[in-house]
Backbone as a printed PyTorch tensor [residue, N CA C, xyz], in Angstrom:
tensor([[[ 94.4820,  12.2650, 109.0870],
         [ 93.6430,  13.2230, 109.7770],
         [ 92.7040,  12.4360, 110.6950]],

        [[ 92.9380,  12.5950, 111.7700],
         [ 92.0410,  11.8920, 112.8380],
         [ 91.0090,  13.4200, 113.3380]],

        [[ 89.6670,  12.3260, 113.8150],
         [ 88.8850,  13.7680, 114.8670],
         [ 89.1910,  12.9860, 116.3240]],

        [[ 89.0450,  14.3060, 117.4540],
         [ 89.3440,  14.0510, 118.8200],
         [ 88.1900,  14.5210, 119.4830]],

        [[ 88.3610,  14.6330, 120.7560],
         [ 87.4480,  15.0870, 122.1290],
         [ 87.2830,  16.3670, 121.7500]],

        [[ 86.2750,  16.8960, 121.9560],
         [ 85.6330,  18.0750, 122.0870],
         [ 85.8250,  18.9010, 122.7950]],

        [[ 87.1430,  20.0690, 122.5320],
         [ 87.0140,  20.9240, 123.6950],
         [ 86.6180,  22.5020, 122.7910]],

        [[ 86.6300,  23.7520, 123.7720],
         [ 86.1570,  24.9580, 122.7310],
         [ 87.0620,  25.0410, 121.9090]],

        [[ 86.8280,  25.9950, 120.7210],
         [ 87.9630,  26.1110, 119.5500],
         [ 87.9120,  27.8650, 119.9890]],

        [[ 89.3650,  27.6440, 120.8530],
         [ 89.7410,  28.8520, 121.4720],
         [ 91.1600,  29.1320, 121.0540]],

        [[ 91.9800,  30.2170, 120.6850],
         [ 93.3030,  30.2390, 120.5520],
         [ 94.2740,  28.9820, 121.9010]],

        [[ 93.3120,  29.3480, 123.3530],
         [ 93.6910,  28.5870, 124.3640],
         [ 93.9200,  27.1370, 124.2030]],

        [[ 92.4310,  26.8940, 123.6780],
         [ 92.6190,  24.9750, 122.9320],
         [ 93.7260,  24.8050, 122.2720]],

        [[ 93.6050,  25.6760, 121.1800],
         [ 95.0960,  25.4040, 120.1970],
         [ 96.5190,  25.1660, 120.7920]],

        [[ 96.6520,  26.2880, 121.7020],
         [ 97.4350,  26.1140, 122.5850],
         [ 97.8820,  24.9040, 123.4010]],

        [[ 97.2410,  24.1560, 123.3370],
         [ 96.8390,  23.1120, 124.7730],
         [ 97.0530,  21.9910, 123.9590]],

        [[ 96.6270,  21.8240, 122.7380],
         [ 97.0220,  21.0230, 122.2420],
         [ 98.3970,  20.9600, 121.7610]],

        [[ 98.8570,  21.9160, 121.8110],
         [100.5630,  22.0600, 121.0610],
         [101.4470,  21.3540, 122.0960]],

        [[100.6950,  22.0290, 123.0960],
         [101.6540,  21.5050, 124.5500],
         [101.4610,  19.9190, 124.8430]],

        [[100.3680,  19.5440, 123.9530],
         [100.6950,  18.0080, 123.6280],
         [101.3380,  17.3000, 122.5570]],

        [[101.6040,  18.1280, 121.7680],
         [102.5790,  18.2250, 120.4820],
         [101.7530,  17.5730, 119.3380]],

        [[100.1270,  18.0960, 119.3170],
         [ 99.3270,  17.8860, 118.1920],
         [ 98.9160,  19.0800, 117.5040]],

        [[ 99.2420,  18.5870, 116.2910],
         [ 98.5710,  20.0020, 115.1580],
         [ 96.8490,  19.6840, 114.8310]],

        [[ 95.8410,  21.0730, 115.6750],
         [ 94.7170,  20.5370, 115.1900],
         [ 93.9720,  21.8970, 114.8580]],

        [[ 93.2820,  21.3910, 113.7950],
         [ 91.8960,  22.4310, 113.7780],
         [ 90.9080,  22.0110, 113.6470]],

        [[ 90.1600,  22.9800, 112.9280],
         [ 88.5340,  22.5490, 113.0310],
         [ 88.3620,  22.0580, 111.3780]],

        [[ 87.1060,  21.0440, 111.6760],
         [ 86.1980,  20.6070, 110.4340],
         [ 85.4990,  21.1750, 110.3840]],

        [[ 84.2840,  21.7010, 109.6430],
         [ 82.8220,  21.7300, 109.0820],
         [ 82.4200,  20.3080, 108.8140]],

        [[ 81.5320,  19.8850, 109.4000],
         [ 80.7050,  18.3640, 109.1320],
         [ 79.2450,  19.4370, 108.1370]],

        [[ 79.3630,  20.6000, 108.2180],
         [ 78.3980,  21.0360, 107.1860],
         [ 78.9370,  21.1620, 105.1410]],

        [[ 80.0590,  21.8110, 105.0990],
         [ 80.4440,  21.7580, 104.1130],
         [ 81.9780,  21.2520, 103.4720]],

        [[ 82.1710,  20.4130, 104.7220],
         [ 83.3450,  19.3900, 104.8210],
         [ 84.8510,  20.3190, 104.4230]],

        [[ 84.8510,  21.6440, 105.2080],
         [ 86.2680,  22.1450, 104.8140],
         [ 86.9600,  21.6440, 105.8320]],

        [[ 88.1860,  21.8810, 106.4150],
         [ 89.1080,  22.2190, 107.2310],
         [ 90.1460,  23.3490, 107.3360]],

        [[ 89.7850,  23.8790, 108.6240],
         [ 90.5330,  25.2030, 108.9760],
         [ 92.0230,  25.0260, 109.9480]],

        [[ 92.8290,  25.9230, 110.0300],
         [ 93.9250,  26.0370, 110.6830],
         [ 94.5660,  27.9920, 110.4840]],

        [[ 94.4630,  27.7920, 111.4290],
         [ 94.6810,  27.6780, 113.1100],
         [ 92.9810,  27.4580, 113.0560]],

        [[ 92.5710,  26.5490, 113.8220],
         [ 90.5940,  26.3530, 114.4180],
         [ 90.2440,  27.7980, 114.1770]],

        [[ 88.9280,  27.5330, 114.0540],
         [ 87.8570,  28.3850, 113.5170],
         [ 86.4060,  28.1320, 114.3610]],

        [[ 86.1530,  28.6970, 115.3020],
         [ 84.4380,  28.2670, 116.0400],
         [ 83.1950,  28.4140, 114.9800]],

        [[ 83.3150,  29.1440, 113.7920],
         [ 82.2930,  29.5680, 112.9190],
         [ 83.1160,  29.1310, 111.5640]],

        [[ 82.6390,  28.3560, 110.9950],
         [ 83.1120,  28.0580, 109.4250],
         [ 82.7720,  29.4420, 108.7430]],

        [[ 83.9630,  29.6270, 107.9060],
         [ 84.1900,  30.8580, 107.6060],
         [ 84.0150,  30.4170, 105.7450]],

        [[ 83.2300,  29.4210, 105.8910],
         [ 83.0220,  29.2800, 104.3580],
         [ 81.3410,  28.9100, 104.1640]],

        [[ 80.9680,  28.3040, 104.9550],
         [ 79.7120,  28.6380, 105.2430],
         [ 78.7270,  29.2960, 106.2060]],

        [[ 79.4490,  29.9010, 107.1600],
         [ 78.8540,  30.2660, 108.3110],
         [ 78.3330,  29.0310, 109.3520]],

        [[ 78.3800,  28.1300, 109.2570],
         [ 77.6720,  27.0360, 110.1170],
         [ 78.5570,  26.4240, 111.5970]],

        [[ 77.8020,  26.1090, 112.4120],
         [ 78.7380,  26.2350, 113.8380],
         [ 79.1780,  24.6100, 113.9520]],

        [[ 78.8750,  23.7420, 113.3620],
         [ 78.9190,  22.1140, 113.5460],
         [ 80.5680,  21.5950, 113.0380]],

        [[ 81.0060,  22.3300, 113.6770],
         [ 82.7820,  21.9760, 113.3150],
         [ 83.1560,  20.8890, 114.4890]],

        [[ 84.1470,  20.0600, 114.0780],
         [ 84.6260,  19.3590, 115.1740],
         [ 86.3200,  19.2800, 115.1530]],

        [[ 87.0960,  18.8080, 115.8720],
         [ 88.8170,  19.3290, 116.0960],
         [ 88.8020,  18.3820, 115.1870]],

        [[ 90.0840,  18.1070, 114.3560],
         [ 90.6370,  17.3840, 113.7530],
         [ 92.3850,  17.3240, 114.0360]],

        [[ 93.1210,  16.4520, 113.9860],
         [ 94.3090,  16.5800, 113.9990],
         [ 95.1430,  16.3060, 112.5250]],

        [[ 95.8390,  16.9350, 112.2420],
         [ 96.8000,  16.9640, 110.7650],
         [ 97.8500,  16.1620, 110.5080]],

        [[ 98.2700,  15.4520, 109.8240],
         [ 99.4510,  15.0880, 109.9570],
         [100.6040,  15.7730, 109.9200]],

        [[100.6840,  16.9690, 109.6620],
         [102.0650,  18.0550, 110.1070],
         [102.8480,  18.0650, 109.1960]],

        [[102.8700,  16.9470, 108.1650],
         [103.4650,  17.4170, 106.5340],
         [103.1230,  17.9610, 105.6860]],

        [[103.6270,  18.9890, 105.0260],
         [103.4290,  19.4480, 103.7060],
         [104.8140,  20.1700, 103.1320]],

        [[104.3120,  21.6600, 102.7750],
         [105.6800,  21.8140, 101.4600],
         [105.3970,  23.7500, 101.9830]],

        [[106.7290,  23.9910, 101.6820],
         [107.0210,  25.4920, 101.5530],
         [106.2390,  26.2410, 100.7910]],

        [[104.9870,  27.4340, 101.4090],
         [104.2590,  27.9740, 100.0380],
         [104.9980,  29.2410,  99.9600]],

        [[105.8540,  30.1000, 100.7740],
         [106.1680,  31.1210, 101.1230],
         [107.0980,  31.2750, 102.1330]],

        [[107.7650,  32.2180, 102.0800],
         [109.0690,  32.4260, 103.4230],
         [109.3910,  33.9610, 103.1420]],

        [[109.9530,  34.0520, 104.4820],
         [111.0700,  35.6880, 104.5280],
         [111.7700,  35.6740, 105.8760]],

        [[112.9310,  35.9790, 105.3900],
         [113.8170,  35.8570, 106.2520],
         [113.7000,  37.1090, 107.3890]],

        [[113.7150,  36.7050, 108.8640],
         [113.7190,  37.5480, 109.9650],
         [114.7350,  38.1530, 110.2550]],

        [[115.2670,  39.2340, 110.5480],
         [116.9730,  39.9440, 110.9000],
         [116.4240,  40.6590, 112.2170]],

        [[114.7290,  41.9560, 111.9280],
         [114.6190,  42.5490, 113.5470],
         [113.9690,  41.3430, 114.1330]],

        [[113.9870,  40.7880, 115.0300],
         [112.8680,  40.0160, 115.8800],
         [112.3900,  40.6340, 116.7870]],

        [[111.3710,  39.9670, 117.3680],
         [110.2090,  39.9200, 118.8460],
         [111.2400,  39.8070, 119.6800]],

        [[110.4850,  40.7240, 120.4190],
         [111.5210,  39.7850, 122.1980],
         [111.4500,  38.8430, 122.3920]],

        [[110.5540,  37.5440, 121.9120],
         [110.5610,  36.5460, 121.8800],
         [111.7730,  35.9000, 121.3220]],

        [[111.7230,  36.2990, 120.2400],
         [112.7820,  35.4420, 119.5520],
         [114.5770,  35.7520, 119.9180]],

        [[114.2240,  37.3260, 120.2430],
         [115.2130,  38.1140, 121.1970],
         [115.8940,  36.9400, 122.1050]],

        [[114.9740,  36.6080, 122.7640],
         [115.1040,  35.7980, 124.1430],
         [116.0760,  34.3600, 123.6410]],

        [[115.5310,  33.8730, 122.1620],
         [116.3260,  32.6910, 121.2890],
         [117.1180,  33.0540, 120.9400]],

        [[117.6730,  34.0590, 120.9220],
         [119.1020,  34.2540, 120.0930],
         [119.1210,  34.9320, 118.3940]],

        [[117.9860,  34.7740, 118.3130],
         [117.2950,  35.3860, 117.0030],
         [117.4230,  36.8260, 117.0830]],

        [[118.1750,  37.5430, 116.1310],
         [118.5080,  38.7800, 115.7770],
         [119.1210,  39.5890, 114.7720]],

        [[119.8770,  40.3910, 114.2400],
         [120.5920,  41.3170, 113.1380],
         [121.5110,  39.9850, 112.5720]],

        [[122.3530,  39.3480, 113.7970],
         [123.2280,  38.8420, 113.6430],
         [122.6260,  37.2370, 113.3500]],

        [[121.9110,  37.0020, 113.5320],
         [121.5100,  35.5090, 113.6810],
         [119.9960,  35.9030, 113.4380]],

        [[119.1270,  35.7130, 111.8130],
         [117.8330,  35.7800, 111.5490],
         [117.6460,  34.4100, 111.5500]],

        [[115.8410,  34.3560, 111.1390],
         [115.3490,  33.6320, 111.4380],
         [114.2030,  33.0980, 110.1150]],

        [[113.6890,  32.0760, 109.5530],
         [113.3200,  32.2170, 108.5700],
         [111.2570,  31.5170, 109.3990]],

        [[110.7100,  32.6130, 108.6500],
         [109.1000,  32.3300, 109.0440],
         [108.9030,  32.2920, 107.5490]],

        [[106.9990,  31.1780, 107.5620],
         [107.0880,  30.7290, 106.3040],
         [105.4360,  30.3740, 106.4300]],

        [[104.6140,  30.3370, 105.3710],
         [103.6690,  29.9160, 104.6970],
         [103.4390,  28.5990, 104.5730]],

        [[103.3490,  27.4780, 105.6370],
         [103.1610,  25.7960, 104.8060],
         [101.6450,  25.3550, 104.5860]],

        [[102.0340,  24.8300, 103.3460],
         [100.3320,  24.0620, 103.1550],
         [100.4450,  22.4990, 103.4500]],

        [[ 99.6960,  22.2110, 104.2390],
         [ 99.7820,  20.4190, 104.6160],
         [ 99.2840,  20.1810, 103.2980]],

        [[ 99.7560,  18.9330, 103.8000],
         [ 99.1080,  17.3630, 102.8140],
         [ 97.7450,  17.9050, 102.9760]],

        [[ 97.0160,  18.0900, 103.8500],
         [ 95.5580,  17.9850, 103.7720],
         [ 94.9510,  19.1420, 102.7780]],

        [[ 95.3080,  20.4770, 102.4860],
         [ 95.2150,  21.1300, 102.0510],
         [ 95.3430,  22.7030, 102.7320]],

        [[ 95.7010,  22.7810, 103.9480],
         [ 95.4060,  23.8830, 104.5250],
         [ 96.7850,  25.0020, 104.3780]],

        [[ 96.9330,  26.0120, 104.7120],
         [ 97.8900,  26.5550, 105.5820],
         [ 97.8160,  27.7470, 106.6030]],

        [[ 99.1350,  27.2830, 106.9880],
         [ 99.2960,  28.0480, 108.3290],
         [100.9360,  28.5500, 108.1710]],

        [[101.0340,  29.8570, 108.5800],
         [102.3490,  30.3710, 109.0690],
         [103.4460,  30.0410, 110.7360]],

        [[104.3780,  29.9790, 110.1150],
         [105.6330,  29.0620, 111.2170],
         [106.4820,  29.2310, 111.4150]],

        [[107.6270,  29.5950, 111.9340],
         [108.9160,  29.4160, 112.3050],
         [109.5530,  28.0660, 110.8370]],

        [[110.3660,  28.2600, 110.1690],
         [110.8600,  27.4030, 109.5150],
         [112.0980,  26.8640, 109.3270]],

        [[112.7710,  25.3520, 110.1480],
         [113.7430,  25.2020, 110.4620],
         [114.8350,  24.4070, 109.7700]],

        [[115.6440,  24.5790, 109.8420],
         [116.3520,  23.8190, 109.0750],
         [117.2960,  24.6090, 107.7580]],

        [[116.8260,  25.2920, 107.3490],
         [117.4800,  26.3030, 106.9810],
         [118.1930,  27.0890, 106.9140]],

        [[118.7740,  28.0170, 106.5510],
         [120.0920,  29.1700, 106.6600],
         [118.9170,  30.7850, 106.1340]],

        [[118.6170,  31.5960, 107.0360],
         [118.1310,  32.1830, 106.8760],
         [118.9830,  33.5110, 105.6520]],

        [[120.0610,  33.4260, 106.0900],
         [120.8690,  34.1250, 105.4040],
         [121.2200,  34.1610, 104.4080]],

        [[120.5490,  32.8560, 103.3250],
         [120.9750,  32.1170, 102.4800],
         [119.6430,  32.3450, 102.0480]],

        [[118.7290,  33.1090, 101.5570],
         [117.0440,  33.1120, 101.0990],
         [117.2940,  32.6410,  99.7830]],

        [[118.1160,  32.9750,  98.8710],
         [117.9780,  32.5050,  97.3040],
         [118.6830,  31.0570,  97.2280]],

        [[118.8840,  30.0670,  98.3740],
         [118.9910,  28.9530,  98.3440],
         [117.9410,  28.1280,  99.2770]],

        [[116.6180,  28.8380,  99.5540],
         [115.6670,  28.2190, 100.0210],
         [114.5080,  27.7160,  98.8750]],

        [[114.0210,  26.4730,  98.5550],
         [113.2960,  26.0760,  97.6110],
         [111.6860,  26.7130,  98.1460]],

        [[111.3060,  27.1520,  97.4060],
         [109.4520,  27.4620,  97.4860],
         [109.1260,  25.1770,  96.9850]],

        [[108.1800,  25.2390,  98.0910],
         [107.9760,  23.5900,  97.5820],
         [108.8290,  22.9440,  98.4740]],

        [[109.8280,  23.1580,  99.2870],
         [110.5170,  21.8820,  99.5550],
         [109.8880,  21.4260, 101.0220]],

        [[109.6760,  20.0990, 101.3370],
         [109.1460,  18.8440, 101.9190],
         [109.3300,  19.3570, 103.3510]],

        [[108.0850,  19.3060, 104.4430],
         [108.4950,  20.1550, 105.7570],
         [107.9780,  19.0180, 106.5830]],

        [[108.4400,  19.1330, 107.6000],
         [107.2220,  18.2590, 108.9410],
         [107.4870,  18.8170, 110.2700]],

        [[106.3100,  18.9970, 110.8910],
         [105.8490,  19.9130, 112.3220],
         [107.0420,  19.4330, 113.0370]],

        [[107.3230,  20.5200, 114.2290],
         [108.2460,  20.0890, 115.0140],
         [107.7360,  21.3710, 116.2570]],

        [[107.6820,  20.6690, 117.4650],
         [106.8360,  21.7880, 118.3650],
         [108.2330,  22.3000, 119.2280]],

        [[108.4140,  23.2200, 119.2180],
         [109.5510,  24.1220, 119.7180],
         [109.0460,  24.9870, 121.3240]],

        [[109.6680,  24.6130, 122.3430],
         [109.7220,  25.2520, 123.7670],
         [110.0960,  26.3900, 123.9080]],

        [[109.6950,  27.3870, 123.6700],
         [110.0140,  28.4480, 124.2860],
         [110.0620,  29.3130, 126.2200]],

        [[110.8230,  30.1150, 126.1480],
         [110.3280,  30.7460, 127.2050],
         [110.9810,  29.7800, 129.0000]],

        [[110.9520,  30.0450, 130.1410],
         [110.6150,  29.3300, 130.9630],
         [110.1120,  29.6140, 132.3130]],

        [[110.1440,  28.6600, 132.7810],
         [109.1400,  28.6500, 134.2800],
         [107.3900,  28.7190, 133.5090]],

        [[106.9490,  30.1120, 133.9360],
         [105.4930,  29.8080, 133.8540],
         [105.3500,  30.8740, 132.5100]],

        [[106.4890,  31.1040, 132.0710],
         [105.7230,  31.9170, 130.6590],
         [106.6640,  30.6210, 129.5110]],

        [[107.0110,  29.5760, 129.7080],
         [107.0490,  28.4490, 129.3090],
         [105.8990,  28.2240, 128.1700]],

        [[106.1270,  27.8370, 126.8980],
         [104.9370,  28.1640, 126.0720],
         [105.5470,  26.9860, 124.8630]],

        [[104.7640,  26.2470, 124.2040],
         [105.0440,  25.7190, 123.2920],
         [104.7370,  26.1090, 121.7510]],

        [[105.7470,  26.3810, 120.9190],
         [105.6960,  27.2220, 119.6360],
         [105.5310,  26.7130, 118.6930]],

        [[104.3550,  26.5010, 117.4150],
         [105.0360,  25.7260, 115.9770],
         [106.1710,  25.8770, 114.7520]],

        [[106.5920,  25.2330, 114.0610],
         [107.2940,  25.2490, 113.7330],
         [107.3980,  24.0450, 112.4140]],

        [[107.9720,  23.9690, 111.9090],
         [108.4800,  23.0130, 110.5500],
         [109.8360,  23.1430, 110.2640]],

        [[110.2960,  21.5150, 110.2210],
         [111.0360,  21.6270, 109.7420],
         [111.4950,  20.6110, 108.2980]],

        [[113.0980,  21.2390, 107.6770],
         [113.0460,  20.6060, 106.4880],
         [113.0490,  19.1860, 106.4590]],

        [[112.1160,  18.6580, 105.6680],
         [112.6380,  16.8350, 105.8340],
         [114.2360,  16.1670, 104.6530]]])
């Protein structure tokens, strides 16, 4: 877990950083938590003295369910009735979690997906030209 440059803790930041292919959120330097997806107000103490941190992007499966309707987004991937998609619950090494796209898997196959098994970030391109967008994601190690 490294801390970085100071920019706002905006969905936009988050964003901006993906498109650099870093997983970050916020600290509390008041009651030393860490949040994900960033947080401008510590939501465990109320206090505003957070700073970005970056994650190392490993942890483990806390949760999953397999996708069959999708977003037009995922529409757009090929993701559908015929071809689902598996989204998932990971908790890093550090302690946090966040929900993801989860790869590596056979969505179709849910009672051969382990709760627990070993993941690491992988930033996925969606979209192109200017609705071009960078997506998170995990996959199995």
């Amino acid at each position: 877990m490294t801390t970085t440059a100071e920019r706002p803790f905006t969905s936009a930041s988050f964003e901006q950083y993906l498109n650099e292919k870093k997983l970050m959120g916020s600290h509390c330097t008041t009651c030393n938590k860490d949040f994900l997806p960033p947080r401008a107000i510590c939501p465990n103490c109320h206090g505003d003295q957070l700073t970005w941190i970056e994650f190392s992007g490993k942890g483990r499966l806390a949760a999953f369910t397999s996708i069959f309707i999708a977003p037009t987004v995922m529409i757009a991937e090929g993701y559908g009735r015929e071809n689902p998609y598996l989204a998932g619950v990971v908790e890093l090494d550090e302690g946090v979690k966040i929900s993801a796209q989860i790869l590596g898997l056979d969505a179709r196959k849910a009672e051969e997906v382990k709760i627990g098994a070993p993941l690491k970030v992988e930033f996925v391109e969606r979209g192109e030209g200017e609705s071009k967008k960078m997506a998170l994601a995990f996959r199995v190690e």
